[in-house]
C-alpha positions as CSV (number, residue, x, y, z in Angstrom):
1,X,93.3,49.6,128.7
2,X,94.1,53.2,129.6
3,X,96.9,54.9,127.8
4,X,100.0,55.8,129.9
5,X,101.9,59.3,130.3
6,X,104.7,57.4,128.1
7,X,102.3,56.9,125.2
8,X,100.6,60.2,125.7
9,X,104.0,61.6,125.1
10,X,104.7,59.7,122.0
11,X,101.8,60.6,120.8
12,X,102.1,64.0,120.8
13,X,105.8,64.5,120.2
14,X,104.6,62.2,116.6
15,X,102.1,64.3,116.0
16,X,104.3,67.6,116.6
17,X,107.3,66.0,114.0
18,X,104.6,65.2,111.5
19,X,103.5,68.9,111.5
20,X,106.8,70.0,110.7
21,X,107.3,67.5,107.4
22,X,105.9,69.0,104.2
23,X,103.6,67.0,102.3
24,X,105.5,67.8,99.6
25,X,108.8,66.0,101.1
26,X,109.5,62.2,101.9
27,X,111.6,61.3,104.8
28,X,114.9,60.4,103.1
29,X,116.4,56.8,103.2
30,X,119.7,55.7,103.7
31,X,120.9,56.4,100.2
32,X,119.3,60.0,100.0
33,X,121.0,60.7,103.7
34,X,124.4,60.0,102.2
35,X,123.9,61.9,98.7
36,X,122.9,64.8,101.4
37,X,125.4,64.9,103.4
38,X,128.1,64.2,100.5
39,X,127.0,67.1,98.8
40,X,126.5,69.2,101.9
41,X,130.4,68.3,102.3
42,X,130.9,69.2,98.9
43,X,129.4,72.5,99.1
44,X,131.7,73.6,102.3
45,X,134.9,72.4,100.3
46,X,134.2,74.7,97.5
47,X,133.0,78.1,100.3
48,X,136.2,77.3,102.2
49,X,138.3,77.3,98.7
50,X,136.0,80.4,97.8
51,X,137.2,82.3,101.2
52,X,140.5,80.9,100.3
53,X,140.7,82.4,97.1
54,X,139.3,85.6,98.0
55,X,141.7,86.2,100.7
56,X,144.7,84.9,98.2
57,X,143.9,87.9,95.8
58,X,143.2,90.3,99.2
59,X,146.9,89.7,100.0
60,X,148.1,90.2,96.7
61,X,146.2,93.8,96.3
62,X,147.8,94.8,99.9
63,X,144.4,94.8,101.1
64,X,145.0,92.8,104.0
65,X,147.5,95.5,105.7
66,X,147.1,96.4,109.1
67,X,147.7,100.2,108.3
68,X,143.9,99.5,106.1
69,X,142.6,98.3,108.8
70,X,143.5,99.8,111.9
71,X,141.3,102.4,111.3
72,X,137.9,100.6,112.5
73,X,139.4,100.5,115.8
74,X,139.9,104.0,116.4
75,X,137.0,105.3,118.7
76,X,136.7,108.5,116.5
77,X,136.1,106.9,113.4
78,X,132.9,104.9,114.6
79,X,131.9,108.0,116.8
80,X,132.0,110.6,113.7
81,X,131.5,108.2,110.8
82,X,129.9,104.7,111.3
83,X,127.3,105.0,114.1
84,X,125.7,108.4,112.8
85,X,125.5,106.3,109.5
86,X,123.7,103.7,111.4
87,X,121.9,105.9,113.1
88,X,120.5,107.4,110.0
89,X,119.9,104.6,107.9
90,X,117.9,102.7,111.3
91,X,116.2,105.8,111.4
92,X,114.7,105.7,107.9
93,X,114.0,102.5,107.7
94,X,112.0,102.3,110.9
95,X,110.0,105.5,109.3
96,X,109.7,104.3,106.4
97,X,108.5,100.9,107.9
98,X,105.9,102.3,109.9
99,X,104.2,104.1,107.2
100,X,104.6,101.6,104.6
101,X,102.5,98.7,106.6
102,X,99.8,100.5,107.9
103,X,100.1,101.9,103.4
104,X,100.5,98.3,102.8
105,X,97.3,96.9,104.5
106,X,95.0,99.6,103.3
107,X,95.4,99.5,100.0
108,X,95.3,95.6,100.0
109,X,92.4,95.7,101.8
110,X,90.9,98.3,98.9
111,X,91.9,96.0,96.1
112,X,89.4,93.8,97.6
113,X,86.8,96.3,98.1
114,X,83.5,95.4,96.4
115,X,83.0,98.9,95.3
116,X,84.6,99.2,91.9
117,X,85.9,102.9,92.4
118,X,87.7,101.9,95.1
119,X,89.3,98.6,94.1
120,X,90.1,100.7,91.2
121,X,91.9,103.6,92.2
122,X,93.7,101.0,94.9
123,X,94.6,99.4,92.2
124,X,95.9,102.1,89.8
125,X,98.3,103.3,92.8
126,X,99.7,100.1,94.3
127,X,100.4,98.9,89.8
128,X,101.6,102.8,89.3
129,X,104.2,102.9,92.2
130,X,104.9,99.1,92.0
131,X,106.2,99.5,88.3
132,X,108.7,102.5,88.6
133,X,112.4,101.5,90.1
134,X,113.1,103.0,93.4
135,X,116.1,105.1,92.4
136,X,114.2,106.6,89.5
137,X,111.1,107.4,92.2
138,X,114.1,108.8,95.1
139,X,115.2,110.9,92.3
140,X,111.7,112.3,91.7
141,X,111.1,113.0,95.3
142,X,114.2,114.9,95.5
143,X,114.1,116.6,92.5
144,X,110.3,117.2,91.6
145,X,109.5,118.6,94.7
146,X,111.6,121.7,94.5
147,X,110.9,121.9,91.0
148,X,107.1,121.6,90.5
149,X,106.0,122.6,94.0
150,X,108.7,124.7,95.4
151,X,109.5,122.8,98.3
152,X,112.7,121.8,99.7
153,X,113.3,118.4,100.3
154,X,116.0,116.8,102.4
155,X,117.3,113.5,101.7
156,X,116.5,112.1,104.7
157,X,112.7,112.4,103.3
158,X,113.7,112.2,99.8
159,X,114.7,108.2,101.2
160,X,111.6,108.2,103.1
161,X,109.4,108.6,100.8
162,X,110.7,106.7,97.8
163,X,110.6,103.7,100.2
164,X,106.9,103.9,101.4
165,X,105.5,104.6,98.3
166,X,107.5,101.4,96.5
167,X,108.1,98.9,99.5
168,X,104.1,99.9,100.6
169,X,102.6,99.0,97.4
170,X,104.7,95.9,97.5
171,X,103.3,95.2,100.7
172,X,99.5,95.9,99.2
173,X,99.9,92.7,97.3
174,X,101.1,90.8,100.0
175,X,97.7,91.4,102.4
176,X,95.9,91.0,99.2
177,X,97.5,87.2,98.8
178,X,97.4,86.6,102.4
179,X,93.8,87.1,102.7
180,X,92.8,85.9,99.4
181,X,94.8,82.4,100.6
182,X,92.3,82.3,103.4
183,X,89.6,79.6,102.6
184,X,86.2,81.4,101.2
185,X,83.8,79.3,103.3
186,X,85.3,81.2,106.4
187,X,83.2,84.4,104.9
188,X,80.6,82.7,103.8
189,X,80.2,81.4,107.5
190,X,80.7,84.4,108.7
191,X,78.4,86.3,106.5
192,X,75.3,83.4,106.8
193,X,75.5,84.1,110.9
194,X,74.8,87.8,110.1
195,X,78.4,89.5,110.1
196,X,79.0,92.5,108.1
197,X,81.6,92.3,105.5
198,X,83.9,94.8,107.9
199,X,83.4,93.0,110.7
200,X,84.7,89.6,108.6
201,X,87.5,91.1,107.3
202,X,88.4,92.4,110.9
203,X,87.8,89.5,112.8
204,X,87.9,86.7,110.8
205,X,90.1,87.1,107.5
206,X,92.9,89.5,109.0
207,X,94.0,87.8,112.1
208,X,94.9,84.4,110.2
209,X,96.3,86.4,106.9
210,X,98.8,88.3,109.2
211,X,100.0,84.7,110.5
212,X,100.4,83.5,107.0
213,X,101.8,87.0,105.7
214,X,104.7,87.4,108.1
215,X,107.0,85.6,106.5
216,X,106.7,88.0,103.3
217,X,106.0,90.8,105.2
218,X,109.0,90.9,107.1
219,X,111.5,89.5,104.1
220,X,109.9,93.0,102.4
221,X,110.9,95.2,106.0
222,X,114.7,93.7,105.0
223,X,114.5,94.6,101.5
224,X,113.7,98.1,102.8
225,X,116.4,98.5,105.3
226,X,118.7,97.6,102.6
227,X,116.8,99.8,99.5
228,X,118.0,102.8,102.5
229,X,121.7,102.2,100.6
230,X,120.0,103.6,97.7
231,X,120.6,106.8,99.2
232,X,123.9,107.2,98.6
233,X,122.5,108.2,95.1
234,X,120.8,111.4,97.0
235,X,123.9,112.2,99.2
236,X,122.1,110.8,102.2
237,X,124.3,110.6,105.3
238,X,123.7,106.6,105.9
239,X,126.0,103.5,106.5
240,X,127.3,103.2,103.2
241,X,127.8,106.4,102.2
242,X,129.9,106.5,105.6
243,X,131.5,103.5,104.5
244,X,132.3,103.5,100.4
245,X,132.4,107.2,100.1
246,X,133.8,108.7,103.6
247,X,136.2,106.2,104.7
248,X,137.5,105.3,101.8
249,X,138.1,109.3,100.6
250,X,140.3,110.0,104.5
251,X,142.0,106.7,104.8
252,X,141.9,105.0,100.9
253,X,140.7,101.8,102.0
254,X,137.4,101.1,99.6
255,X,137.8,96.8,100.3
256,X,138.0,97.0,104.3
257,X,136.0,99.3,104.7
258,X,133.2,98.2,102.2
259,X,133.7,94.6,104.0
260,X,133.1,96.0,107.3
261,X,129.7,97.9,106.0
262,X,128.7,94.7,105.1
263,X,129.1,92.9,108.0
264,X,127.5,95.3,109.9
265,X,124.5,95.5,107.4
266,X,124.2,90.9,107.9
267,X,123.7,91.5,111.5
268,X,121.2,94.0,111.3
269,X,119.2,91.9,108.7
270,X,119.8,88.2,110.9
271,X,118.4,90.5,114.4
272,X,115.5,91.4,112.3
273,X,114.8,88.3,111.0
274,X,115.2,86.3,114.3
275,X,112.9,88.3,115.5
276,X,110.2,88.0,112.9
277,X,110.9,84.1,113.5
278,X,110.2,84.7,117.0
279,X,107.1,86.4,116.3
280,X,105.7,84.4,114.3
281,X,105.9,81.2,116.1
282,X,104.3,83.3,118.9
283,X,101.8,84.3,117.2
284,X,101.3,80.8,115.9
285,X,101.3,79.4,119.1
286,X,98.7,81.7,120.5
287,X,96.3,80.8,117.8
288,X,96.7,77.0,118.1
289,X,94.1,75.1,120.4
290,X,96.3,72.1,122.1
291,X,93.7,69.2,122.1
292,X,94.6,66.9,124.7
293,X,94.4,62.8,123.7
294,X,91.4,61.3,125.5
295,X,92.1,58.1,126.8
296,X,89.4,55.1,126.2
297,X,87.4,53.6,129.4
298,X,88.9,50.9,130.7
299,X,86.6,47.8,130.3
300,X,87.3,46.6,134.2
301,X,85.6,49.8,135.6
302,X,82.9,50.0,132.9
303,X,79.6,48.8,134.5
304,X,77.5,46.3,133.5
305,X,74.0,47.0,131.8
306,X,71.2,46.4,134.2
307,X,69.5,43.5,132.7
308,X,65.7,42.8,133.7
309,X,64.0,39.9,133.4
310,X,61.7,39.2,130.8
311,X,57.8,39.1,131.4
C-alpha cells in the first residue's frame, strides 16, 4: 500500500519534534508537567514580589518623582547626552568586533597548526592576553602607549583595543573547540582522496565548526558590547558614562537614569541575539539535505515474474 500525503506529513512533522528533544531529556509525564508548571508559578510569585519590593523602597527614597524622571523626555537630553553615548559605544563595539573575529579565527586556526613554532607562539598570545583582566589591559593601552612609545592614545582606541586583544583570544579558543568537535574521520576522508590540509580546513572543517560555534561566538560579541562600559574607567564618552556620570551630575538622578541605561543596553543585547538566532537557523537550514520519504510499490501494480516452462 502506498503511503498517503497525511502520513507523509506525520512522518516528517515526528521526525522534525524528535530532532528538537535532547537525548539527554525524557518527555515529562503527568506528574513532572504539574511539578513544572507549579514551580514555574512559583517562580513569577516571587519576580512579581521582587518588582514589588523594589519599587516599595523606590518610593520610599523619592526615586519615583516625576521631577527625576522627566528628564528622559526632553529632546535635548537624548540629542546631547544618550544617543552620542550610543553612538559611541555601537561604534566600538562594531570595531572592535570586526577585528576581534577575523583575530579570533586565526589564531585558533594556528593553535592547530602542525608546525610547532606556530602553534606555539599562537598559543603564548591567545594564554598571555586571555589571562590579564580587561581593565587592567584598557589601562595599559591608555597609559603605556604615551609612556613607552610616545604616542597619544584616545579612549576611543584605548577601548578598542583592550577589547580585541581580550575578547579575540577568547574567541581563539572557541574556533579551536568548534573544529576540534568536528569528527576526525572527516579529515582523514578528506586527506585519503588527496586534499591538502588547507584545503580541509577550508572546506571541510570550517564550514560545519562555524555552525556549531555561533552560539558561543555571538554570546562573546554581547560580552563585548557590554565590556565597552568598561570605559567609563578611561573617560570614554559611551552610554554609561552619559548615563551614571553625566545625567546624574546636571539633574541628580543616579537610579532613573542608571535604570534607563539599562534598559537601553537589554534591547541592544536581545536585537543582537535574535539575530544570531536567525542566523543560525539559516545557516542550519542551508546545510541540511531534506530527504523526502520514498513510498513502497504497491503490490497491485507490481508485475508478475515471467515464468518459463521447464525443459
Amino acid at each position: 500500500m502506498t503511503a498517503t500525503a497525511t502520513e507523509r506529513r506525520q512522518a516528517r512533522k515526528l521526525a522534525a519534534s524528535s530532532e528538537r528533544v535532547s537525548v539527554l531529556y525524557d518527555i515529562p509525564g503527568p506528574k513532572a508537567r504539574t511539578r513544572n508548571t507549579a514551580l514555574t508559578v512559583l517562580v513569577i510569585v516571587l519576580v512579581l514580589l521582587a518588582l514589588y519590593w523594589m519599587v516599595t523602597k523606590l518610593g520610599e527614597k523619592n526615586q519615583l518623582n516625576a521631577d527625576l524622571w522627566t528628564p528622559f523626555l526632553r529632546g535635548d537630553v537624548w540629542i546631547n547626552l544618550i544617543l552620542p553615548g550610543l553612538v559611541n559605544t555601537l561604534s566600538a563595539a562594531l570595531v572592535a568586533a570586526v577585528i576581534a573575529v577575523p583575530f579570533g579565527f586565526v589564531f585558533g586556526i594556528g593553535r592547530l597548526s602542525e608546525h610547532a613554532w606556530i602553534r606555539i607562539a599562537a598559543g603564548a598570545v591567545v594564554e598571555f592576553f586571555r589571562a590579564i583582566p580587561l581593565l587592567i589591559m584598557i589601562f595599559a593601552v591608555m597609559f603605556g602607549g604615551s609612556a613607552v612609545f610616545g604616542l597619544t592614545v584616545t579612549p576611543f582606541a584605548a577601548v578598542v583595543v583592550g577589547l580585541v586583544l581580550y575578547n579575540g583570544s577568547v574567541l581563539a579558543e572557541i574556533v579551536r573547540a568548534g573544529i576540534l568537535s568536528i569528527p576526525r574521520g572527516q579529515s582523514e576522508a578528506a586527506l585519503a582522496i588527496g586534499l591538502r590540509r588547507s584545503q580541509v580546513m577550508r572546506m571541510i572543517l570550517l564550514p560545519q565548526a562555524v555552525t556549531a560555534m555561533m552560539p558561543a561566538i555571538v554570546a562573546q560579541l554581547v560580552v563585548l558590547l557590554k565590556d565597552t562600559a568598561l570605559g567609563f574607567i578611561v573617560a570614554f564618552e559611551d552610554l554609561l558614562n552619559a548615563g551614571a556620570r553625566v545625567l546624574p551630575s546636571n539633574f541628580n538622578n543616579i537610579i532613573p537614569a542608571v535604570i534607563v541605561i539599562a534598559i537601553i543596553y537589554i534591547i541592544i543585547n536581545v536585537a543582537v541575539g535574535a539575530i544570531a538566532t536567525w542566523l543560525e537557523k539559516r545557516s542550519r537550514r542551508s546545510r541540511k539535505s531534506i530527504v523526502q520519504p520514498v513510498a513502497p510499490p504497491d503490490a497491485s501494480t507490481v508485475a508478475e515474474p515471467v515464468r518459463t516452462p521447464a525443459p
